[in-house]
N, C-alpha and C positions, 0 to 999 in steps of 0.2 A: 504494500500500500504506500509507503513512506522508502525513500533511497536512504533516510536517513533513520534506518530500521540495523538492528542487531542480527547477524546471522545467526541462522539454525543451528543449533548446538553449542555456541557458545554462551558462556558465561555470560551471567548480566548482574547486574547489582544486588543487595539484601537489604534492598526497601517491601515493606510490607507489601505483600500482594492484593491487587486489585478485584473484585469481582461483583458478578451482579448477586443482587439478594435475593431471598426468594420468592417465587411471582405470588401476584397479588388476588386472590380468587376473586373471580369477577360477581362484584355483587354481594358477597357474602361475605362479613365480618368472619375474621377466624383469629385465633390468638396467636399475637408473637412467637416465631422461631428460630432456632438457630440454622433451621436448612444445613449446608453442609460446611457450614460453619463450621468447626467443632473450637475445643479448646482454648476458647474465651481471649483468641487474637484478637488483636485488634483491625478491623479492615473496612475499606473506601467500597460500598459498593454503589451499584447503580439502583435504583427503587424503583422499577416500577412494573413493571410492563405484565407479567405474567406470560413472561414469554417463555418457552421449554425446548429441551430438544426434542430430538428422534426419538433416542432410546426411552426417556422420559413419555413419550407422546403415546408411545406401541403399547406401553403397558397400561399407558390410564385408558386408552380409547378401547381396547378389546373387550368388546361385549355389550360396548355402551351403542346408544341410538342416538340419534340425532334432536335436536331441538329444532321445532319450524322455522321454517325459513321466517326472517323478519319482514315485513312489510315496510319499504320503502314510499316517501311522498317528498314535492318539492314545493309543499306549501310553508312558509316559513315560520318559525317559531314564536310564542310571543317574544317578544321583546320590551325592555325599560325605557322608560322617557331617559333626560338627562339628566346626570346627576353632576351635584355638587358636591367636594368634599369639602368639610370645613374640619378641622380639626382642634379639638377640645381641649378638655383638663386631664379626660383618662383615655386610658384605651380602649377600655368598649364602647365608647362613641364613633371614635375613624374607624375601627375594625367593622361596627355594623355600616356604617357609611359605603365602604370599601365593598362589604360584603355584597351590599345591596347594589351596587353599582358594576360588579367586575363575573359575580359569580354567573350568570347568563350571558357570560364570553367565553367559559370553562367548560368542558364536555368530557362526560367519559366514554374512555376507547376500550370496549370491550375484542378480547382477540379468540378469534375461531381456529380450532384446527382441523384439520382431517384425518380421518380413518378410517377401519373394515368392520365393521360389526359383524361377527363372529359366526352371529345365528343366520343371518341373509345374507349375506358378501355385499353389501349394498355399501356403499360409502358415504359416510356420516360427517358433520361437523360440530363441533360441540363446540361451548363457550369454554378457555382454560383460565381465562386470566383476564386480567385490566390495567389497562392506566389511565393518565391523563392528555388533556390537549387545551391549547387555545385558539380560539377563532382568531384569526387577524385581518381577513379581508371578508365584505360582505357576503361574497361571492360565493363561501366554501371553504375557504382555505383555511385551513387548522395546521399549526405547529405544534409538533412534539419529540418525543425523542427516538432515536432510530431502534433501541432497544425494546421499545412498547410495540415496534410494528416487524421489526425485523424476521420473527419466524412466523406471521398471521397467514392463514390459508384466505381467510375471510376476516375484515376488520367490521365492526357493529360502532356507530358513534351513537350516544345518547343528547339529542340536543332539544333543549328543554324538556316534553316530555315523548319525544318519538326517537325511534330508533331506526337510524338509517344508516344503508351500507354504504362504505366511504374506501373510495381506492387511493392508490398511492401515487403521490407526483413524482417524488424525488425522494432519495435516500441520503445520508452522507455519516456512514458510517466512523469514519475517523475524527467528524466532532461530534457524535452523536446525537445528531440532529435529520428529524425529516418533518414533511409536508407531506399532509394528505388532505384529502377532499370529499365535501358531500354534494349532491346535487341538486343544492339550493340556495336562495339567496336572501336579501333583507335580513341575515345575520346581526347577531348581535356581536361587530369586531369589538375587540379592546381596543383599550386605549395605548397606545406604544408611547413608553417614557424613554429615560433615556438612565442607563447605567452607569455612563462616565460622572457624575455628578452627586453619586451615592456617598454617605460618610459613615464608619463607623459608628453605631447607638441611634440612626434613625429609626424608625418603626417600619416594621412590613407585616405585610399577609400573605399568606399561603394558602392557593386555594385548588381541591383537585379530587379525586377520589380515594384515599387511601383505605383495604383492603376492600374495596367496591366501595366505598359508603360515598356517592356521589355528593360533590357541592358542598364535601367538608373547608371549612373556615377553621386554620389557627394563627394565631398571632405570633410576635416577636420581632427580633430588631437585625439589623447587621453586625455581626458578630467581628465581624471582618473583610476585606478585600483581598482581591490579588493570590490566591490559592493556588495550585495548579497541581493536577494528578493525571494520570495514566489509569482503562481501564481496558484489558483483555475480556473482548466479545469475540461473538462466534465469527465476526466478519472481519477479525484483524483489531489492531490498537484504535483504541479510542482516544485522543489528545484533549484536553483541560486546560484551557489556559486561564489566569483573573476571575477564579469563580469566587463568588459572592458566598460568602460560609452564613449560613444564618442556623437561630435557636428557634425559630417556627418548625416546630412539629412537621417534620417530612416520614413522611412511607412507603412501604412497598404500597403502588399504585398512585402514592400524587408523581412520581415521573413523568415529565410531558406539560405537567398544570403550572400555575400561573405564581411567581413570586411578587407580588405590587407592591408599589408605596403608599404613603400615605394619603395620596390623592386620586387613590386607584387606577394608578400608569402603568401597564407591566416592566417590570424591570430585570426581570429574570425566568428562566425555566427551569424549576424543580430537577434534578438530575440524581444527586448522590448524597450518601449519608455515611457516615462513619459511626462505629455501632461495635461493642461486641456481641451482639443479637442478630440483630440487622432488621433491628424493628429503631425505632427514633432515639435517641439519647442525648438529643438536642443540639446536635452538631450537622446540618444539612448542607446541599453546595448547589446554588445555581448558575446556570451557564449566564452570562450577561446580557442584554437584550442587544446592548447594541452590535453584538458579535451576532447572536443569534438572527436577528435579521435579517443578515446582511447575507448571511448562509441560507435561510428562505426565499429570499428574492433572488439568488441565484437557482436553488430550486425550483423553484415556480417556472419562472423564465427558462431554464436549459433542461432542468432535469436533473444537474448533476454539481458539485461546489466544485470551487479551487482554492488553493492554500498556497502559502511560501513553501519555497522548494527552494532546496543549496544544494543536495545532488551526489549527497556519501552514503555508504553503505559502514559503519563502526562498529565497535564492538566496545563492552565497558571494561574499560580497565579499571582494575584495584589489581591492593598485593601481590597476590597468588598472579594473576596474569603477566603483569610486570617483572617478577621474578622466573616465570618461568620462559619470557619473548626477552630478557632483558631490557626492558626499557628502561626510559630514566625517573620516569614520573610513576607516583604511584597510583591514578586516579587522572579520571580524565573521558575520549573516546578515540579509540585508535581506530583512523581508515582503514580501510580493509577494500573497499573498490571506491569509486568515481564514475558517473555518469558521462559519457561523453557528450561535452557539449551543454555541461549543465556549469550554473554559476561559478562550483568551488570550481572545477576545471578552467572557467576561464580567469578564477583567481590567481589562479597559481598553487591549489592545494594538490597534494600527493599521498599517493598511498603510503602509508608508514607512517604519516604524519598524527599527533594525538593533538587532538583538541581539547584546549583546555578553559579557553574561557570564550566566551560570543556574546558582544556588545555592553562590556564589562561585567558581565554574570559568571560565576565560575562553573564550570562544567567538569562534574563528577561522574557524569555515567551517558548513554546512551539515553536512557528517558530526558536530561536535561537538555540535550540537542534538539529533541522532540519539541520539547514547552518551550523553550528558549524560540526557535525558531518559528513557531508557529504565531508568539505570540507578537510576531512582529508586521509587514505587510506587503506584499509583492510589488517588488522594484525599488523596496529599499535596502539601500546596501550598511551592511556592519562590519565592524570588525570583527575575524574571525582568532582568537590566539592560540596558535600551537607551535608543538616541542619538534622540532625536526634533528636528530642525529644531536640529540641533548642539549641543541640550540631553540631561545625563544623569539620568534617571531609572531607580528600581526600582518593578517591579509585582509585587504577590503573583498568582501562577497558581497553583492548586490544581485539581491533572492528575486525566483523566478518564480512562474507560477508550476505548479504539478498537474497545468490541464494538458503539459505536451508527454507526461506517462503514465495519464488514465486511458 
């Protein structure tokens, strides 16, 4: 997916590992689990989706039947006049404010899969799981995360109170983000704030369906800025750049839903949670809106994103590496290929070379090339620092896009 990915087989750092939590049954409250959690690590996962695999899929669908097909309409939902926020003395006044303004832009995405029913060989789709979505354009178009829709046979949206089947525009599994659609209009869009502008201890809401329970509202503040994590899905790495950490109650299934502010602007999409459950512990992480945006309206429009590209294939070095390649450094990411005709190439970077720091951030492993890189924007150039033959040099690299190696 990425030139600036770690080869198969080798070593990579002993940062805690990433993973999705476990899916969220669609509609039905169920108690916190640790899914395959086990031994009370600590770990970044993804919330929402109820999304499964194969193997997962063979063994719950055999024997089960199907639920009716849903009845689709393109009449449109009711809708809110306009709302005001005025914000008070406490928080249950902007939080119902907020509520009452933002929550009929929020949908839940129920996800279908398919299978053999057992008894008749007839092939069946059953509901496994949910998450969330936001409406953003009147038209249809909902935002959410690529993980909510990534193994759906059939996607079901709940908008206001009808359930209509909604397909997919665009995917973009490396920020974990996609666009999907219903076939109607007079929607109620949100209102698109703006993320750059957020301070730590402002108020938010969080609005989405966590374990089904549609058009759940919790409150709390920004915890933090500027985060960034790595998440292994089934479609390759998922990249985190500047996420918004907040103490609003997230779960498995608000992934996809709406983080607002206090004037009910969205400002983020629900994504990830850190947990040793991997139900909420009041640590949550949203994608930024104005990143996310800008990733849907390339969906919409083509189908598909683009990102900054520099154009190395590395691997991370620590200790144990370094001593046994002899290197000099002990931490870092060592090239390992080059794309031909990709930015570091035309910097002047080379195989053997360890990277060690890009755009003054220091560069400890191969995920940092990742975030480091990503978080930056096509056609701007940085400084690149690496160790060549135990010498320290900087290269100007001026990042390209990676639509010429999708």
């Amino acid at each position: 997916m990425y030139d600036e990915q770690t080869s198969p087989g080798e070593p990579v750092n002993e940062r805690p590992s990433v993973a999705y939590a476990p899916p969220a049954p669609a509609r039905q409250p169920e108690p916190p689990r640790s899914g395959r959690f086990g031994g009370g690590a600590v770990f970044l996962s993804a919330v929402a989706g109820g999304v499964i695999g194969a193997v997962l899929l063979a063994a719950v669908f055999v024997g089960l039947f199907g639920l009716p097909a849903s009845e689709t309409t393109s009449t449109p939902a009711a809708t809110t006049g306009d709302v005001t926020i005025e914000v008070a003395d406490t928080d249950a006044t902007y939080a119902e404010a907020v509520a009452t303004k933002v929550t009929p832009s929020v949908v839940n995405i129920s996800i279908g899969q398919t299978g053999i029913d057992r008894f008749t060989g007839a092939s069946v789709t059953q509901s496994v799981g949910n998450g969330s979505g936001v409406i953003i354009r009147e038209d249809g178009y909902i935002l959410t995360n690529n993980h909510v829709v990534e193994s759906a046979d059939e996607i079901i949206v709940t908008v206001g109170v009808e359930d209509v089947t909604a397909t997919v525009v665009g995917t973009d599994p490396s920020s974990d983000l996609a666009v999907i659609r219903v076939d109607m209009t007079g929607l109620p869009a949100v209102d698109i704030g703006s993320s750059s502008e957020l301070n730590v201890g402002e108020p938010v809401v969080a609005i989405g369906s966590p374990f089904g329970l549609e058009r759940s509202v919790t409150v709390g503040i920004v915890s933090a800025l500027g985060r960034s994590s790595l998440a292994e899905g089934s479609e390759g790495l998922s990249v985190y750049t500047s996420l918004i950490q907040t103490d609003a109650a997230v779960n498995p299934g608000n992934s996809g839903g709406a983080l607002c502010n206090a004037s009910g602007e969205l400002i983020g999409i629900n994504t990830l949670i850190q947990s040793t459950s991997g139900s909420s512990a009041g640590i949550g992480f949203a994608i930024p809106i104005d990143f996310a945006i800008g990733i849907a309206d390339e969906l919409i429009e083509t189908g598909f994103a683009t990102h900054p590209f520099m154009g190395v294939g590395s691997v991370t070095v620590d200790a144990s590496v370094a001593a046994r390649f002899g290197l000099s450094v002990n931490a870092g990411a060592l090239i390992q290929s080059i794309t031909g005709g990709s930015p570091a190439a035309d910097a002047g970077l080379l195989r053997g070379d360890i990277i060690v720091g890009i755009d003054g951030t220091e560069i400890l492993s191969v995920e940092d090339v990742f975030t480091v890189v990503r978080a930056h924007t096509v056609g701007e150039t940085v400084p690149v620092e690496v160790v060549r033959d135990g010498e320290r040099m900087t290269l100007d690299v001026t990042l390209g896009s990676d639509a010429s190696v999708q």
